[in-house]
N, C-alpha and C positions, 0 to 999 in steps of 0.2 A: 598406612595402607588404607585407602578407598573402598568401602562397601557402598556397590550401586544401588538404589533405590527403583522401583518400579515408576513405570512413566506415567506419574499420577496429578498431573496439571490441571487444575481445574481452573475456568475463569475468576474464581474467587480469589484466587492465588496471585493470578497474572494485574489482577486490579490493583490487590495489596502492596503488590511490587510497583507497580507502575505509581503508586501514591509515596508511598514509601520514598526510592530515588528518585522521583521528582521528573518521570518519564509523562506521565499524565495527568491533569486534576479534572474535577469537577468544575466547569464554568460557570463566573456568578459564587461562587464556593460561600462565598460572605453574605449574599443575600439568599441562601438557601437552593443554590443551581436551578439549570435551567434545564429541563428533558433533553436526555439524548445532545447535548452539547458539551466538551471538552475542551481543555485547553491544552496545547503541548509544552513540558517543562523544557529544560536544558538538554537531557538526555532524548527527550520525546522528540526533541526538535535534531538533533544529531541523526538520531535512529533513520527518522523518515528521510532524513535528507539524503541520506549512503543508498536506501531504498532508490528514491528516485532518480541520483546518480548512474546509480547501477542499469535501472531501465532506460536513462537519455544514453548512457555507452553502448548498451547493445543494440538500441535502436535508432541510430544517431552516430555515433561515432565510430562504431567498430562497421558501419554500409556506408556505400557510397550511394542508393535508391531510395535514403528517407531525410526529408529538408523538419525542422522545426517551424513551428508556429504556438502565437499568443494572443487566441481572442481576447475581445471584450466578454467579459460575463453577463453585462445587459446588450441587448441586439433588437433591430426592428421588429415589431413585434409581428411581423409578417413570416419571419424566417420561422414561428412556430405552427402558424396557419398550417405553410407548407408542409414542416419535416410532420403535421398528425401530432402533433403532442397539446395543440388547443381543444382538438376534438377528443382523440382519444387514449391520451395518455392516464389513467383514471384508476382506480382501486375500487373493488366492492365493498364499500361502509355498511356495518350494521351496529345499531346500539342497542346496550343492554337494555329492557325494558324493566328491568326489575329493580332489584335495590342496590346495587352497583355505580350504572348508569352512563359503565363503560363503554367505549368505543373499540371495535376490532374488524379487523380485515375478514371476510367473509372465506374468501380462499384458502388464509392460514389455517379457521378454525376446520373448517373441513380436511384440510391433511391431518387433523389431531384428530378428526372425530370423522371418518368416513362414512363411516352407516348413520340412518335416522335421522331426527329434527336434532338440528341445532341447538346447543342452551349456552351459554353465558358461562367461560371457563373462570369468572371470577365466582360468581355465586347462583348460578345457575340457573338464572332466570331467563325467561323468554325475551327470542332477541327480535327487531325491527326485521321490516321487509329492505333489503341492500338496495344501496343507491349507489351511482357510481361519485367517483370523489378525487377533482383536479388534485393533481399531485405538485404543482408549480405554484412558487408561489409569487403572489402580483405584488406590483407597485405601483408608482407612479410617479413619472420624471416630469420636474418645473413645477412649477411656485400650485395650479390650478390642476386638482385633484377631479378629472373627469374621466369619462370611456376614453376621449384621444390624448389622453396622458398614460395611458394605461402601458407597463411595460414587465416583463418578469426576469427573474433570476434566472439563469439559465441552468435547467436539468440535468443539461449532459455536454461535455465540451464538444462533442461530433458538430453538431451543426456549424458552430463557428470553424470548423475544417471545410466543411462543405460550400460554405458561401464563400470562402476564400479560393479552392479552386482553381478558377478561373487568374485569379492573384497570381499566385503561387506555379500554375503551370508557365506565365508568361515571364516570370524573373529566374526561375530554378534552373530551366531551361531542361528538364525533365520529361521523357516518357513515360506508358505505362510498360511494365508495369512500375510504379513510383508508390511513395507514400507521404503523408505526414502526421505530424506524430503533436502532440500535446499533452501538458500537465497544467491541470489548474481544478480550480473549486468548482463546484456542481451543488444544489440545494434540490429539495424534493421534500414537499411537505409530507412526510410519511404518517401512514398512520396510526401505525403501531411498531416505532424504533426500538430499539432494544440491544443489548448483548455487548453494553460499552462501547467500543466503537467499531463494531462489525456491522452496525445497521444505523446509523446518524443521518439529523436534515439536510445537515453540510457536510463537506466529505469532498477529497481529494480524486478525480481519477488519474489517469496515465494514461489516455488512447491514442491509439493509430488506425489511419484509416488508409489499406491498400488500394491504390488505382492499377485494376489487373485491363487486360483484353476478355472479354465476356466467354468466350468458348476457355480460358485458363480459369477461372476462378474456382475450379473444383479442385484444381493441382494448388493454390495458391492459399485456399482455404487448410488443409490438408497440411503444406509446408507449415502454416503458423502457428497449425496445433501443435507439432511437433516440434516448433523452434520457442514458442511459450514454456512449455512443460518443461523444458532444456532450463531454463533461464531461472526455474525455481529450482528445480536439484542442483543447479547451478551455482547457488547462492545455499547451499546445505537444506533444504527442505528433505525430507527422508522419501522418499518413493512410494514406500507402503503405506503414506499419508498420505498421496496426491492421488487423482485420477480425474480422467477425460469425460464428460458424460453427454451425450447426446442428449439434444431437445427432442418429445413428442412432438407431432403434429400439434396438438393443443397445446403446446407452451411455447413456441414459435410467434415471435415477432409478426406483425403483418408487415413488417418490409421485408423480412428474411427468407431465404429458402433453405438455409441449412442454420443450426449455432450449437457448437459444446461449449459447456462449463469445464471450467477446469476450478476443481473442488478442492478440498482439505477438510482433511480432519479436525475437526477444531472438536474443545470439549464439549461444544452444544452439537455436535456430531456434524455430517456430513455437511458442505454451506461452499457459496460459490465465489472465488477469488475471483475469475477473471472469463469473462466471456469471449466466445471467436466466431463472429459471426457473417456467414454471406448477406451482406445488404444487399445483392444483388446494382441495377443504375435507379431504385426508387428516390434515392435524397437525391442524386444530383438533376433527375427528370423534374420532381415536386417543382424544387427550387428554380429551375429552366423556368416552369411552367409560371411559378408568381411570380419570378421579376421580370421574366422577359427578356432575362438572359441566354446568350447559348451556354450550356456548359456542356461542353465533349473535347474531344482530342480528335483533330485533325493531323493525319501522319503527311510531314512536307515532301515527303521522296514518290509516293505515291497517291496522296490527295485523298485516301481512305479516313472516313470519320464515323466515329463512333462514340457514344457514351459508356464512360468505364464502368463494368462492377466492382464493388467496394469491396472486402475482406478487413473485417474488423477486429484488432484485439483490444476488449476494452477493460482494463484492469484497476481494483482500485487501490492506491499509497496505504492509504489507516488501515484498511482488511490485511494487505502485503505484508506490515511492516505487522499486525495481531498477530497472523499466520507466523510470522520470523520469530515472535517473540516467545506463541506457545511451543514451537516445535523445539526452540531451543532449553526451556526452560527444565531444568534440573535439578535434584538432590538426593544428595549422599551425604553419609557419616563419615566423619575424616577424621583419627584419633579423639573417636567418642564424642563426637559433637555434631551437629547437622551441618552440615554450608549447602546453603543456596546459590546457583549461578544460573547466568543464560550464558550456552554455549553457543553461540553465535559465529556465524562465521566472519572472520575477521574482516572482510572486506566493507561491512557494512555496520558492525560494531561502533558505534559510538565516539570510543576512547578507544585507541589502540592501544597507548603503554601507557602506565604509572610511573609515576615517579619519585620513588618513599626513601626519605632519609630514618635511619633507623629509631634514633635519636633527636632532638632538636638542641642540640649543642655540639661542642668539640669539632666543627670547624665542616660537620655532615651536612645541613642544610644549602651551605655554600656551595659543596660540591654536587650537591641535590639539583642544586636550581643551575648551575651551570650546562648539567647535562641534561635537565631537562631544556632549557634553553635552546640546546642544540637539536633536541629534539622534534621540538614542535615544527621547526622549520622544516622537517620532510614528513611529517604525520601527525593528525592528531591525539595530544599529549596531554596527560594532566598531573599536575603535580601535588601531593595528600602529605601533609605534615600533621593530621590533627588524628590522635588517639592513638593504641596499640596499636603495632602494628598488624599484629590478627586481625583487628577490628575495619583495618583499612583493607587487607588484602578480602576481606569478606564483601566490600562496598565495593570493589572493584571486580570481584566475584560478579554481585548481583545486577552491576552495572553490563558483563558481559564483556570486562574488560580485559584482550586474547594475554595481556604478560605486563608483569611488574617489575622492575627493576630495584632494587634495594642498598642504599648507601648506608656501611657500616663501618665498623671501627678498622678493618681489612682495604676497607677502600683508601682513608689517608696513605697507609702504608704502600701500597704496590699498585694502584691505580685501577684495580678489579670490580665488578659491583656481582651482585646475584640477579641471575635472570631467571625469572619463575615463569610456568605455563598455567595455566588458568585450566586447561582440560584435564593433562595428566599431573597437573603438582611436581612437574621436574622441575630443578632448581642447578642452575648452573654457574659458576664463574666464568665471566667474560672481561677481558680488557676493555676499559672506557672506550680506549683507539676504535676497537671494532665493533662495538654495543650498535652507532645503526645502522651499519652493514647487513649487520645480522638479524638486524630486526627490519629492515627492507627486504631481505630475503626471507625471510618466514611471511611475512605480508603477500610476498607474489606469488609464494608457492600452492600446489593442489591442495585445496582443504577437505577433510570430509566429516561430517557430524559424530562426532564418539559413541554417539547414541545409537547408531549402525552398528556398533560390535566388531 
């Protein structure tokens, strides 16, 4: 019998676990890591991938209104002129003047410290007068390292949407309202990263950028909040974890006229998944205006043109796939002992079944790897012959792995294995014949987090 534990997740936890099953490390690990930089293990790399699967099916595969694209991550260095991120994409720097000598975001420290002079949350000394502080970070392309070799990392994948366009409107063969959708790496020399990988210089996002009709963008804006927020409880995030939160006036984009966060809960408290914002026609005018392009939509039945406004949801993979990993994460006492698990929803789990022979003799291994064999060809499978088998059902536990399968001394004889559930510890006999029928239909079926009650 299962005594539930309180839902007592802290990021300390979720780190240990991510080190532990080999979901996350520290990068550079050997020469003493590098700030705010990660690497994804085996698991880490599975995780995010179901993550981003998930967002290319709902936005992509399951519409027929949104085409794919794959910038470059370096781009002329003009397209930053335009989209404002050379001028003003910037952070308020101030440094500790005291014995510290740190560096910190002038905005953070004042959410922590509203009233009075500012001091230095390391050791308390008087801080500089704030400057502002490029967030991009520069390179330079070809052999001669000057200003006209100068190029950057790209911040955000939007703009490489934006200069395509004109691309994309002419092969898709698309009206508004349309969209396209991107996944790729973004860098942002931040200044003060943190929180493992909820705040990194490199970092995955997931955007889509709506081409609406200018008078629809409020109804279009509106739909996305709505069909975002779907696509997280969607995938088991709990409700009473999630919320919508409008921007201020002063925390508005100067491209934007409207933007919600869509928040979570995470243990450093309230923090923002995924933003939905009205760009309004500012990228695709900018961009007009420096290359000299046109970029609008001309309708052919009636000769009407116009520049789209944009409806943006910009989401990020590492935050997504943090948010999946703390909401699911777990523990109770199971016949006097703790197990740890991430309940996760199957869909995006990692490993879907195990594969444990009970023994490693008597003829179990053989029949182990047969049926995982047939496994793996309709799901991702793993197959665990090393230690107790406690010990395995515990790893595949923490790996968030939904059901184990079990070849025992019962299986030679009548062809049966035991099929375990990972949420409720049911344990069933099943015939090999039907083993992945049945576990394709537990796959497709409605899932809902246990932790709902």
């Amino acid at each position: 019998m299962a005594t539930e534990a309180a839902d007592r997740v802290t990021m300390d936890k979720i780190v240990a676990l991510c080190k532990r099953r080999g979901f996350i490390f520290q990068s550079s690990e050997i020469y003493g890591g590098l700030a705010s930089t990660y690497d994804y293990g085996h698991y880490g790399v599975l995780l995010k991938s179901n993550v981003r699967s998930e967002w290319w099916r709902a936005m992509v595969q399951q519409r027929d209104d949104i085409v794919a694209l794959d910038a470059a991550i370096l781009m002329h260095p003009r397209t930053w002129e335009a989209s404002g991120h050379l001028e003003g994409f910037t952070d308020p720097l101030v440094q500790c003047l005291g014995e510290c000598k740190k560096r910190w975001r002038e905005d953070h420290l004042r959410e922590q410290q509203p009233e009075g002079e500012l001091r230095c949350p390391e050791c308390g000394g008087e801080l500089s007068e704030p400057r502002q502080f490029n967030l991009m970070f520069k390179t330079h392309m070809g052999p001669v390292e000057d200003d006209s070799a100068v190029v950057y990392l790209r911040p955000e994948t939007a703009q490489g949407i934006f200069v395509n366009f004109k691309n994309v409107l002419q092969f898709s063969r698309k009206k508004p309202p349309f969209g396209i959708a991107q996944v790729g790496k973004s860098f942002r020399n931040e200044i003060t990263p943190g929180n493992f990988i909820f705040r990194t210089r490199e970092f995955e996002q997931m955007e889509m950028e709506y081409f609406v009709p200018p008078p629809d963008a409020q109804h279009w804006h509106e739909y996305w909040m709505e069909e975002r927020m779907r696509w997280y409880t969607d995938l088991g995030l709990r409700p009473d974890h999630l919320r919508l939160r409008a921007h201020g006036a002063d925390e508005l984009s100067h491209y934007s006229s409207a933007t919600s966060d869509i928040e979570y809960l995470f243990p450093i408290g309230w923090s923002e998944l995924e933003g939905i914002a009205n760009r309004g026609d500012f990228d695709l005018t900018q961009h007009a205006k420096f290359s000299s392009e046109k970029l609008e939509y001309v309708d052919s039945a009636t000769g009407e043109r116009y520049v789209p406004y944009v409806i943006e949801p910009a989401a990020g993979a590492d935050r997504a796939m943090l948010a999946f990993m703390v909401d699911a994460y777990d523990e109770e006492e199971v016949e006097g002992r703790q197990r740890v698990l991430l309940r996760l929803h199957p869909k995006i789990a990692p490993v879907k079944v195990a594969v444990l022979p009970l023994v490693s003799k008597d003829g179990q291994p053989e029949i182990a790897r047969e049926i995982y064999e047939d496994l793996r060809e309709r799901m991702p499978s793993e197959y665990d012959a090393g230690g107790s088998i406690g010990r395995r059902y515990r790893r595949q536990d923490e790996i968030g792995t939904p059901w184990g399968v079990t070849i025992d001394h019962q299986t030679l004889e009548d062809r049966t294995v035991t099929l375990r559930d990972r949420d409720s510890l049911e344990q069933i006999r099943i015939a090999v014949d039907h083993l992945s029928d049945e576990l394709e239909r537990r796959l497709a079926a409605p899932w809902r987090s246990p932790k709902l009650g």
